[in-house]
C-alpha positions as CSV (number, residue, x, y, z in Angstrom):
1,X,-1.7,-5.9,30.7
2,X,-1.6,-5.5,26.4
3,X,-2.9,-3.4,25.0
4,X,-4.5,-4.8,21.2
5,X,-3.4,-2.1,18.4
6,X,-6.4,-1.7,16.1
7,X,-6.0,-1.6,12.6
8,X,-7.5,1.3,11.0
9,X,-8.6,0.8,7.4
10,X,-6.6,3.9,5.9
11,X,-7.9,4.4,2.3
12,X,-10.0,2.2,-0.4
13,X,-10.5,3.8,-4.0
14,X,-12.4,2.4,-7.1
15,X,-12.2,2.7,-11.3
16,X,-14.2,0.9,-13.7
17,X,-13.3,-0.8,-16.8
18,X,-15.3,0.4,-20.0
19,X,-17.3,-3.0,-19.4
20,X,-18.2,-1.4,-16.2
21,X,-15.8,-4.2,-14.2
22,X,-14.1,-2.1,-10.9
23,X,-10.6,-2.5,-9.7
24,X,-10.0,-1.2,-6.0
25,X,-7.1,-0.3,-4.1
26,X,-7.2,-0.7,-0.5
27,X,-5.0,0.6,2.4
28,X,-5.0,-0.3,5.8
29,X,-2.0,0.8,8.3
30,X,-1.6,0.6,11.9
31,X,-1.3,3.4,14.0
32,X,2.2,4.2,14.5
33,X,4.4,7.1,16.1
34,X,8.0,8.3,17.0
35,X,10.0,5.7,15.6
36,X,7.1,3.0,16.6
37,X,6.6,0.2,14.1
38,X,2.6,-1.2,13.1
39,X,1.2,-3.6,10.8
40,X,-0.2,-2.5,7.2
41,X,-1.7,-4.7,4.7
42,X,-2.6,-3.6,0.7
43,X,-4.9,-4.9,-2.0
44,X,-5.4,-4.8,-5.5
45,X,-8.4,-6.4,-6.2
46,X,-10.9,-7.0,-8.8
47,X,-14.3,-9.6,-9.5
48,X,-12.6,-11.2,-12.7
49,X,-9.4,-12.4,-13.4
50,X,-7.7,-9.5,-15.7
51,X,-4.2,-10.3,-18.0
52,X,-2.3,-8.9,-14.7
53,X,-3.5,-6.9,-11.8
54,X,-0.5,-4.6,-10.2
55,X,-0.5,-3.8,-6.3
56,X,1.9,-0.8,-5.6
57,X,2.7,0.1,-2.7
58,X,4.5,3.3,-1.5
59,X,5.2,4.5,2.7
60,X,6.8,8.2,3.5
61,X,7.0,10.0,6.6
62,X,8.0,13.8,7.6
63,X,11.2,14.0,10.0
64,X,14.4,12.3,10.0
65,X,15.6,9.0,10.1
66,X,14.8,5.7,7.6
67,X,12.1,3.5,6.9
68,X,12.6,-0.4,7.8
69,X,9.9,-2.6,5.8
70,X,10.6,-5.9,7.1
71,X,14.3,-5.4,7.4
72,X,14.8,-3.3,4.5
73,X,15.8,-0.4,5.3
74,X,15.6,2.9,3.5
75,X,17.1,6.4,4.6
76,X,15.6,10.0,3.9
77,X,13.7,12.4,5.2
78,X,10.5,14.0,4.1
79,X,8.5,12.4,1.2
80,X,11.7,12.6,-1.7
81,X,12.7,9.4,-0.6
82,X,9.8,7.2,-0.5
83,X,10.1,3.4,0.4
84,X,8.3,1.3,-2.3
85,X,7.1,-2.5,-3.1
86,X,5.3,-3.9,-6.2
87,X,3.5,-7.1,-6.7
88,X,2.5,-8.3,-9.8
89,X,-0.2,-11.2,-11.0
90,X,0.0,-12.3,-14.3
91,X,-1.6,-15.9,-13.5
92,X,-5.2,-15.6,-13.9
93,X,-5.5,-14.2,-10.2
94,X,-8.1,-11.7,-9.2
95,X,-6.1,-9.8,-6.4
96,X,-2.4,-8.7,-5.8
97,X,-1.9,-8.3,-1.3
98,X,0.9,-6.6,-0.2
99,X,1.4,-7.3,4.0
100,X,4.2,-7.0,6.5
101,X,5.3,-4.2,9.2
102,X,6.8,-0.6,8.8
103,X,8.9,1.0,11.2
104,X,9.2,5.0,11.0
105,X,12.4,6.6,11.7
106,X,13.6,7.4,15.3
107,X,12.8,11.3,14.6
108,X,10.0,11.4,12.4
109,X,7.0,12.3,13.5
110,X,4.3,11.0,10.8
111,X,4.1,7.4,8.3
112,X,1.9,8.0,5.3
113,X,1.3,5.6,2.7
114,X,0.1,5.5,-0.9
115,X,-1.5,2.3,-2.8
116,X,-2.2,2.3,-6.7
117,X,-4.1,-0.8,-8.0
118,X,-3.8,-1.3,-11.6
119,X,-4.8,-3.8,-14.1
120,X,-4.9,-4.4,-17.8
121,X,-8.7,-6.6,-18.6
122,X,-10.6,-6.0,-21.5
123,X,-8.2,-4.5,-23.6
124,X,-8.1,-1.6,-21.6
125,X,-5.6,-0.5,-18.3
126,X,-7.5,1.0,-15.3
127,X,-5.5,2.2,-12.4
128,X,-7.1,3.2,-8.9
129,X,-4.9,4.9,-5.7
130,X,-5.6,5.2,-1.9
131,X,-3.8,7.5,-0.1
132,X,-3.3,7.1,4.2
């Protein structure tokens, strides 16, 4: 028998333009453990379409090993070495996504991950971050 994996929805933070517009940063990341690998998925979103909207996305884990984000790998240990991807939207979109599946390393014991939304919309740059 499988066994479905649940997505847990990780982390979501909001900031508001001076117009009182928000940009949010969202976070979602399977559960995963000893050198397991899960799902995640990141957002950048806002209700208008701002000059660009930013989603950076950043994954870390404690133990030893590296970090595979869809086949790119990237070795370390603790949270110095950080695995990272950026999207930018500077076409009149309202959202940057970020999706695809992390692998932790074969000793580490714990995947964190860190989003940070920002935008530049009404002459002014708002950034918001979610941390899993």
């Amino acid at each position: 028998m499988k066994i479905a994996r649940k997505m847990r929805k990780a982390g979501a933070a909001i900031a508001y333009f001076d117009n009182g517009q928000p940009i949010t940063a969202n976070m979602w990341i399977q559960p995963v453990s000893n050198g397991g690998c899960g799902s995640f998925s990141s957002s950048a979103v806002m209700n208008v379409s701002p000059n660009w909207i930013r989603n950076t996305t950043s994954f870390y884990q404690y133990g030893v090993g590296s970090i595979s984000i869809k086949g790119v790998n990237v070795s370390g240990s603790g949270t110095s070495n950080p695995a990272t991807l950026q999207w930018t939207n500077s076409n009149g979109a309202r959202g940057s996504y970020l999706s695809g599946t992390i692998c932790m390393g074969w000793g580490a014991f714990y995947l964190g991950a860190d989003v940070a939304a920002a935008a530049y919309y009404y002459g002014n740059l708002r950034t918001a971050s979610a941390h899993v």
